[in-house]
N, C-alpha and C positions, 0 to 999 in steps of 0.2 A: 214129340208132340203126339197126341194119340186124338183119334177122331172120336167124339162120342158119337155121333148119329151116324149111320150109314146104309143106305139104301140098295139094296143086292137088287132091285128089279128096275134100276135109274136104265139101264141098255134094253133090256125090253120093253119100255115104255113104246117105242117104237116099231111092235111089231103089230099093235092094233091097227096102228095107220097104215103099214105098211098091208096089211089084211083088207084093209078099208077101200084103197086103192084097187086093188086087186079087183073086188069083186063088187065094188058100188064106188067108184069116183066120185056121186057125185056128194058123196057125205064125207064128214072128216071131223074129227076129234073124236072119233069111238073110243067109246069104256075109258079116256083120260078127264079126270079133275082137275083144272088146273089149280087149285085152291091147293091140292098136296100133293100133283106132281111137276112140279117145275124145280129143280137143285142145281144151282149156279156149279158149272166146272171150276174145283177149286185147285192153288197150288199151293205148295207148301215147303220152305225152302232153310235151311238152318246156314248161318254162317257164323265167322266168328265173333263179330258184333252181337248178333241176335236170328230171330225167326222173320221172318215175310211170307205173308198169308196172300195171294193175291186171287180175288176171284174173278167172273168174268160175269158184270150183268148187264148188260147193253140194255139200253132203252129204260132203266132206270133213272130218276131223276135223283141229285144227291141228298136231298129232302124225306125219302123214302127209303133210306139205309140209315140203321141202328146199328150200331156196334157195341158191346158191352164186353166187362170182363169183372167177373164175381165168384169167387169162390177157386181160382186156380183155372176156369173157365172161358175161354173167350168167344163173343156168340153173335154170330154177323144175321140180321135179320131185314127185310126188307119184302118188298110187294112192288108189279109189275103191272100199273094198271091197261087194261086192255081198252086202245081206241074205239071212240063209238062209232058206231055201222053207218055208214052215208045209203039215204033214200036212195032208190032208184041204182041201186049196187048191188050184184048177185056174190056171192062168197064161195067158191068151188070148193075153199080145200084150205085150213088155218094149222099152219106147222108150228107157228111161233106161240112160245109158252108164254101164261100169262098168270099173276096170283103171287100169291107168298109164299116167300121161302125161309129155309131160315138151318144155318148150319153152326156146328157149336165143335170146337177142339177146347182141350185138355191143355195145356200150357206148362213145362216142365216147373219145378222151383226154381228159383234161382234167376227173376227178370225183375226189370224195373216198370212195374205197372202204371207208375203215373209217367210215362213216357210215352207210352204208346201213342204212336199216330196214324192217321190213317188219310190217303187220299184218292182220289176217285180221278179218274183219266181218261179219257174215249172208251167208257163201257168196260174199263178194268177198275178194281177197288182193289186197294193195296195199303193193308194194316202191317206196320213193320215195329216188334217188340224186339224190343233192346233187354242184352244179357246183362246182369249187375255185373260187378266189379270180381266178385267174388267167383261168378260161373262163368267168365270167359278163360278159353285154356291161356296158360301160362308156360314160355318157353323159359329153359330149365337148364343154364349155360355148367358144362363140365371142365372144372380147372385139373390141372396136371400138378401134382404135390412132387 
């Protein structure tokens, strides 16, 4: 399975805030978007049935996750609405990402796409693609002539 999108500055995201901190506490979300920087930790796991994708989006409702698979492509997309501010509330400092995300793999040949399923469980989402009949290995018994 090959990742198409992938974000080389997903670990430094955290060094604004951590900057932030440093030298003015009382601010926080410097220089982050949450609109395009929030990317669910994902895994990715091959067996001999098939693949399992499992990401982690907590605070997510299941209503707000799309999943799709077109073109050899399979593409988990969703948004993280951010609660509204209560009156008379001060906000020191907002670690938790908020916004849309949306991550896409590559999908080897050789699966049964109307299969796929997918289910969602305390803030883990877990799509699990089943290998045809054809790409799962086959053991290969050796007779004695």
């Amino acid at each position: 399975m090959t990742l198409i999108r992938w974000n080389p500055y997903r670990d430094l995201a955290s060094i604004p805030l951590d900057l932030d901190t440093w030298f003015e506490p009382s601010r926080s979300g410097f220089g982050l978007n949450p609109e395009t920087d929030w990317c669910p930790s994902v895994d990715v796991v091959e067996t001999a049935e098939g693949y399992e994708v499992k990401a982690e989006v907590p605070g997510i409702r299941k209503e707000d996750i799309r999943i799709s698979f077109e073109n050899g492509l399979l593409t988990l997309k969703g948004e993280k609405k951010q609660e509204s501010e209560e009156k008379h509330k001060n906000t020191y400092r907002v670690e938790r990402a908020f916004g849309r995300f949306e991550r896409t793999f590559r999908l080897p040949d050789g699966i049964k796409s109307d299969a796929i399923k997918a289910r969602y469980d305390n803030g883990v989402l877990t799509v699990v693609i089943p290998k045809a009949e054809e790409a799962k290995p086959k053991e290969i018994s050796v007779t004695v002539e």
